[in-house]
C-alpha positions, 0 to 999 in steps of 0.5 A: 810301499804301494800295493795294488790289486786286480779281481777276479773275473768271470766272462759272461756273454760272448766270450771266447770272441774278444780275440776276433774282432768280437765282442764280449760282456763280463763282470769283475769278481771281489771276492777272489783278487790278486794283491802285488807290493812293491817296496823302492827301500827293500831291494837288496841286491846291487847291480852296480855303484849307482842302482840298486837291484830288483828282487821278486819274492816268491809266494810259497806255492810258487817255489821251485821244490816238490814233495816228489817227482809225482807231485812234480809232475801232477802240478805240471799236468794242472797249473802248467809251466807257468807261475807268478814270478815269470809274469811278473817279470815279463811285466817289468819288461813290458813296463821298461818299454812303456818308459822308455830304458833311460827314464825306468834306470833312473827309477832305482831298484824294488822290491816286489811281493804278491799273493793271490785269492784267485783259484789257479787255472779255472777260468777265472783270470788270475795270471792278468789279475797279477799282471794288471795289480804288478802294472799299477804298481810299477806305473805308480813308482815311475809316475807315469799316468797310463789311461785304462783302456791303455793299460788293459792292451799293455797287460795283454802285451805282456803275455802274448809279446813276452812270454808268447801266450795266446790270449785276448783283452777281455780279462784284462778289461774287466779287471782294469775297470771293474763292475761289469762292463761290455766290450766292442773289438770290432774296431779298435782304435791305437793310441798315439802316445803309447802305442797300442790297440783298443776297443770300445769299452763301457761300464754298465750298472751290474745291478741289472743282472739276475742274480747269478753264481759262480762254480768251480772245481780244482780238480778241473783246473788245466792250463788254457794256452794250448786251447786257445793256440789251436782255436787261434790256428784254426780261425787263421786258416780261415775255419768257416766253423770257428769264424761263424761261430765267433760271429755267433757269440759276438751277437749274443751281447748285443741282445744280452744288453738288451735283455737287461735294459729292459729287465727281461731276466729270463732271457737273459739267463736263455742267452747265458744257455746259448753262450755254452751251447756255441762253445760246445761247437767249437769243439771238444771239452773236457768232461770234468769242465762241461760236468759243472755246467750240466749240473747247473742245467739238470736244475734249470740254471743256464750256465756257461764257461768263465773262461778256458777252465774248470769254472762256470756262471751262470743265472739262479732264481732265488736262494732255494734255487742256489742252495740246490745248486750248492747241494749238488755242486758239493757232490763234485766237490766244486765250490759256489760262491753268489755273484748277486749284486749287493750294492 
């Protein structure tokens, strides 16, 4: 049996930019993960003589039956079309031609298993965090050393070449290094053996964060790809808005690394502000997503989305600071979590 797990993750600075050319800063989050396992003596399908098959067993909340066609129809409108075993078998595929198809026939079949921590659809990188867990799984039954910041463009390889989700590399950086790591996308570089681009990426101490929290809401959750599609077209055709705007947010890391080189937390936490403020600009969001973000604001916390979702970070000052925060995030019924740094 190998098994293998990925964080959750939360986008701190700069974000949505990995996508142009930008940069970003972002911080893994251990108490939410995505677990897969896979099982080389579990298959129980044959394909022929000589392979066993491959098998993917479903997670509960992943099989095809529903109490109603009302309930059908309220999960579509959430979470989309989209659940773990697609992802994972786009990964297979992604990995078949990491290989090559010859060397992966020889592997035999398996068996793969999964289950998550991570809220579904509210910002939080939980379809990368099965794909990158899946990744390590498969790299580990055929052998094959895959370097990190590899591994993190083949993760997104696997959502925008197989199954066509428009998407960028942040998630999968920070959920491949861990910690809290700053990302460059102004100039990738392509590697030779397996193929694909990469940024600069480098692991920062995340004990020089201010002590920073993490809200979300179910009920806010929706499905990100067809934001980032139109933000994607819109940048394309060369919308002067979304392109300065991009430039914007790149900036802020910049200055966001600055801040906590020299423990300037207050700044720090204006930039966080800043952050939203520029997402704002590229264009409307959904009331019950910008509600998690002004709560925090009405108690002078700057926050800021995680991702594409119902879910915010954002800077407190101190635990009475934090209970506030608790007290009025329980009102939409949204849940906090301390992101604080424990060593």
């Amino acid at each position: 049996m190998i098994s293998h797990s990925a964080p959750a993750r939360v986008g701190i600075l700069g974000n949505p930019s990995d996508g142009y050319g930008g940069r970003t800063l972002g911080l893994s989050v251990d108490q939410f993960r995505a677990t897969v396992s896979l099982d080389a003596q579990a298959s129980t399908v044959s394909l022929d003589a000589t392979n066993s098959g491959i098998r993917i067993v479903a997670a509960e909340h992943d099989e095809p039956s529903w109490s109603s066609i009302g309930s059908l129809v309220e999960n579509v409108d959430r979470y989309g079309y989209a659940t773990a075993v697609p992802l994972i078998v786009a990964t297979i595929r992604t990995f078949v031609d990491l290989v090559s198809p010859e060397v992966a026939g020889e592997l035999g079949g398996f068996s793969i298993s999964y289950s998550t921590t991570i809220p579904r659809q509210v910002g939080l990188a939980g379809s990368s965090a099965l794909v990158v867990a899946t990744l390590r799984c498969l790299c580990e039954f055929g052998d094959l050393a895959v370097p990190d910041e590899v591994l993190a463009s083949v993760a997104l390889a696997v959502e925008t070449e197989q199954l066509g989700i428009t998407a960028g590399l942040q998630d999968r950086v920070i959920q491949v290094f861990g910690g809290l790591v700053a990302m460059d996308f102004g100039e990738m570089s392509t590697n030779a053996r397996f193929g694909v681009a990469h940024g600069v990426y480098e692991r920062l101490d995340p004990a020089t964060l201010p002590p920073l929290f993490l809200a979300y809401r179910a009920s806010a959750a929706e499905p990100s790809g067809n934001y980032h599609a139109a933000l994607r077209s819109r940048f394309d055709a060369g919308e002067g808005l979304v392109r300065e705007t991009m430039k914007s947010l790149a900036g802020l890391v910049a200055e966001g690394r600055a801040a906590l080189r020299w423990g300037a937390t207050d700044r720090f936490g204006e930039l966080v502000g800043q952050n939203m403020s520029l997402r704002r600009r590229l264009g409307p969001l959904p009331e019950a997503q910008l509600a998690l973000v002004d709560v925090a604001a009405d108690l002078d916390a700057p926050a800021t989305f995680t991702g594409s979702g119902g879910a915010v970070v954002g800077v407190y000052a101190d635990a009475s600071h934090l209970d506030g925060l608790r007290e009025s995030y329980a009102r939409l019924d949204a849940e906090i979590v301390d992101l604080r740094y424990q060593g």
